[in-house]
N, C-alpha and C positions, 0 to 999 in steps of 0.2 A: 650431679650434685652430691651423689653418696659418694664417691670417691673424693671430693674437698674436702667432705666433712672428715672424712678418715685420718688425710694428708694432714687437717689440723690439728685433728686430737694426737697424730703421732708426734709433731711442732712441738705444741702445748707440754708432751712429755717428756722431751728433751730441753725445752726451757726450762719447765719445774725442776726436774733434778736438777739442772748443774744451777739453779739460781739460790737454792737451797742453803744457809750459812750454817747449819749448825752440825747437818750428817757428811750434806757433799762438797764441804770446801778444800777437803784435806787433796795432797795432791800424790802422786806416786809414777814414781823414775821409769815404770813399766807399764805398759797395757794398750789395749786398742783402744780408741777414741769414740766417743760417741759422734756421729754420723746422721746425715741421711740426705736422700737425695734421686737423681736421675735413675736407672740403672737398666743397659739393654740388656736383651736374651740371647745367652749362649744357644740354644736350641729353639728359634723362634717359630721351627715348625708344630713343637708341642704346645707351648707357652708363651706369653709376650709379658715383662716384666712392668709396671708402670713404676713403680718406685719401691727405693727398700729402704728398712731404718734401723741401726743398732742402739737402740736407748739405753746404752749401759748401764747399770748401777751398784756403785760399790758401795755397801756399809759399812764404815770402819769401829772394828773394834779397840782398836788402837793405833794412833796415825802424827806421830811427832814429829815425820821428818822436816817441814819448812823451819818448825819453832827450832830446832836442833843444829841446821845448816847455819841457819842465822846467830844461831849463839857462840859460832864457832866450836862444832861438837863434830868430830871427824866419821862418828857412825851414829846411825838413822834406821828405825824399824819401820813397819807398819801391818799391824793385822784385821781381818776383814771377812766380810760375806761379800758375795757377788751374783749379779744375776744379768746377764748376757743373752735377753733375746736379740733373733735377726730376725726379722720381719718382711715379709713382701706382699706389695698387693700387685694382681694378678688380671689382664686385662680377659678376665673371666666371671662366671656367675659365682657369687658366694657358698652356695650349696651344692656338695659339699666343702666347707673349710677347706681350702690348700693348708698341705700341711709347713705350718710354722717351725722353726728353730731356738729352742733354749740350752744356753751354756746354767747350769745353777754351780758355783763353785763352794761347796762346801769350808772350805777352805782359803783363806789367802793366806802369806804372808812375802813383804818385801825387805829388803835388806839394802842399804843405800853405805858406802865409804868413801870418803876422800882421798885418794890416793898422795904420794909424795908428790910435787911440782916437779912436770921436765924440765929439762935444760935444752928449749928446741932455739938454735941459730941466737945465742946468748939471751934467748928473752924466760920467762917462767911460764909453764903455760900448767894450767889446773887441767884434774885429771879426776873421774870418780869409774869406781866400779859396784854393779847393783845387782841383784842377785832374787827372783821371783819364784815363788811354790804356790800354785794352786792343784785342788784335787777338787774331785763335783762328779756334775753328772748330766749328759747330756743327751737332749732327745726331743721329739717332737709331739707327744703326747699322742699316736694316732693309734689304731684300733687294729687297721687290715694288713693282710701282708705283704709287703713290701714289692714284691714281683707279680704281683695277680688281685686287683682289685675286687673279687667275689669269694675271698677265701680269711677269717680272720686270721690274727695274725699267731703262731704255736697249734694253728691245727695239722691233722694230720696232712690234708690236702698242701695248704702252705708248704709245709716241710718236700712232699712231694714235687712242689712247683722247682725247690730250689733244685732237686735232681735232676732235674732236665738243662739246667745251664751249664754251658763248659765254655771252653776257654774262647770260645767262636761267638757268646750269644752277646745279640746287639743290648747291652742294659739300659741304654736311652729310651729304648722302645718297651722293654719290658716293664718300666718301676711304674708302677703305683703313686701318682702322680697327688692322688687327692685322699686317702687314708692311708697309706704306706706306713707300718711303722720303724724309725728309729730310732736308736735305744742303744747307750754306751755310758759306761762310766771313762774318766780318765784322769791324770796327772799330766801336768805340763811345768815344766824345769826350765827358766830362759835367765841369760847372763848381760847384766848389758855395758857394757866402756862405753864412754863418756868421753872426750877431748876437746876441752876450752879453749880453743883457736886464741878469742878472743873476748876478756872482759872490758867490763866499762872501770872508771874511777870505784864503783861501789862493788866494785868487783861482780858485777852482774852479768852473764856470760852474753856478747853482741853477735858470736860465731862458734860454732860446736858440730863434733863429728860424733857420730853414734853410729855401734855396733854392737847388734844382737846377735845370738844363737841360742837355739833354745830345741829340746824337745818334747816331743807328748806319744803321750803311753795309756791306748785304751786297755783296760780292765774290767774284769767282770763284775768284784765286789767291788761296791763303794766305800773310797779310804783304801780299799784293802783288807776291808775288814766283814762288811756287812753286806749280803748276798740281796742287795735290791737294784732293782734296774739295770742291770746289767746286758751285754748282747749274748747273741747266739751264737752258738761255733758255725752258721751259716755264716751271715752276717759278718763273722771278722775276716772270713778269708775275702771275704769279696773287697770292704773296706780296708783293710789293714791292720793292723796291730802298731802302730808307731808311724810317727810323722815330724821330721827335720826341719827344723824351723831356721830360715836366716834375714836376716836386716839392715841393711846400709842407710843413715840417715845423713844428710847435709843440711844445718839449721844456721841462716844468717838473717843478722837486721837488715831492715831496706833502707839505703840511705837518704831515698826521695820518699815522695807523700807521704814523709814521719806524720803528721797532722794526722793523718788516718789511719796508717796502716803499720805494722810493728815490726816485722819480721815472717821470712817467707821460708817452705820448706821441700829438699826434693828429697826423696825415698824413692827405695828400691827392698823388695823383700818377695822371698823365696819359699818355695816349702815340699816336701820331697816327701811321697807317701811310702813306705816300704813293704811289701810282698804282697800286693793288689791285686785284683780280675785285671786279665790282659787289654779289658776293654777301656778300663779305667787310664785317663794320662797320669801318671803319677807325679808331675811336676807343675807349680803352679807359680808364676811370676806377675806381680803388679810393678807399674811403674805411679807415683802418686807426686803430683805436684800441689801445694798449698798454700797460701796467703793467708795471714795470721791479721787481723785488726787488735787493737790494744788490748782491748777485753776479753782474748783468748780466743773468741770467733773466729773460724778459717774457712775459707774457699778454695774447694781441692778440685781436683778434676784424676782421673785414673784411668790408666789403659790396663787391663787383665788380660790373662791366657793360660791356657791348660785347663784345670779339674775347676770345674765349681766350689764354691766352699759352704753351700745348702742343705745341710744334713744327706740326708741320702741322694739327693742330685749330683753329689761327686762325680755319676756315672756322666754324666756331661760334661761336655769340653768343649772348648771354642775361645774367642775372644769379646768381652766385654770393656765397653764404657760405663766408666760410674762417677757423678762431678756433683755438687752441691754443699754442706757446711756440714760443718764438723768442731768441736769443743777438745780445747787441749785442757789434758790432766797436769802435765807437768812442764810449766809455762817454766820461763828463764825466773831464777829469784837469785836474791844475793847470797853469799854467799861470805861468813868473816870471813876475814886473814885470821 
């Protein structure tokens, strides 16, 4: 019964936001999706997942880009707060807390342009390019150290725990599964094209090609500027210092069960960790298929593989399923001539 209750109140939070008109209707050319749903265990000798949820939430500070497309305005901003937990509940006792995941971005901003129309096989086909900066700070709020659950986390012991790993030691079995702390600040730079296959009469795109690349760069200060929450010089070599981010999108209308259903979507997206523990896989691929109903609700379904992407469960690897509903930010809208 305590797990319903949980499954709903996380529902209930993913309704609220995106039903929201006056903070969360603004929309934006770039970002993850709020989510949530099934999700198995890469490592289900440690843990067994029951379900996980990303309740995104972005506040815009300032967010014109639909009012702007619409008016026929070839560039489009948008600036913002953000907060990005991932969430899991854990087919385990609550005490203690497993530890959770928060993105906080300090920072947004997006950058949206229309490009020139091609000339593809005599037809015009519309073209945009979008341009994304956040900086934040992420981490999972927990106390112990990361490698050794009897030891906080900056003590000396701690620090001793990390000397004893080399390039041989299993960190699946090592981390800190239930206080472990994680703690980074970062920046993330992603670019994204856009290709309007296909518009309607109102010029509303019915087919579209998207590709991203993008990277992230953890850092000590926050911004760059201010000495909080930042990692350890343990802690980076293990994780990394930088992470390649890529993305292939294929988004078309469905031309049956229009009555219900809008348009469907397949993805494919990448992401490469650089100068890792040996134990770490440093490459991580989802394959994601979605179903869009009118009102921007989707039904995806996901095949994963490689690293986690659990704050410090990165040291995990395997293959995951992940399928349930999901909220698009940046639905098809029209677009002047």
């Amino acid at each position: 019964m305590k797990k319903f209750f949980y499954l709903l109140a996380i529902w209930n939070l993913n309704i609220e936001i995106l039903s929201s008109q006056d903070l969360f209707s603004a929309i934006y050319p770039i970002g993850d999706l709020p989510n949530i749903g099934y999700k198995t265990t890469m490592v289900p000798e440690y843990e067994q997942i029951i379900f996980e949820a990303n309740p995104i939430l972005r506040m815009p500070l300032y967010n014109k880009i639909q009012r702007r497309l619409q008016n026929g305005k070839k560039h489009a901003s948008a600036a913002y707060l953000s907060f990005k937990p991932q969430l899991r509940m854990f087919a385990d006792n609550s005490k203690p807390v497993k530890t959770p995941s928060c993105r906080i971005s300090v920072l947004g901003f997006q950058h949206l342009i229309i490009l020139p129309q091609l000339n593809i096989s005599q037809s015009l086909r519309y073209q945009s390019l979008a341009f994304s900066l956040e900086s934040g700070h992420y981490s999972n709020g927990q106390f112990g150290c990361t490698f050794h659950k009897n030891h906080p986390d900056g003590s000396q012991e701690c620090n001793n725990e990390y000397t004893l790993i080399n390039d041989h030691s299993n960190l699946t079995e090592l981390l800190n599964r239930e206080t472990g702390n994680f703690s980074t600040n970062y920046t993330e730079f992603i670019s994204s094209y856009r290709l309007y296959l296909k518009t309607d009469d109102n010029i509303k795109p019915t087919s579209q090609l998207v590709l991203n690349v993008g990277l992230q760069v953890n850092h000590d200060n926050l911004l760059f500027l201010f000495d909080v929450g930042g990692y350890s010089d343990q802690d980076l070599q293990i994780m990394g210092r930088s992470k390649v981010l890529g993305e292939l999108e294929f988004i078309n209308s469905i031309p049956f069960w229009k009555k219900r259903f809008d348009r469907y979507s397949l993805k494919y997206n990448t992401e490469y960790i650089t100068k890792i523990h040996p134990w770490i896989k440093p490459f991580r691929f989802e394959f994601t298929g979605t179903i869009f109903l009118k009102n921007n609700l989707g039904f995806f379904i996901s095949l994963i593989k490689g690293h986690d992407n659990y704050n410090f469960r990165l040291v995990d690897s395997g293959t995951q399923f992940f399928t349930g509903i999901k909220f698009d930010i940046f639905p098809p809208i029209e677009i002047t001539n």
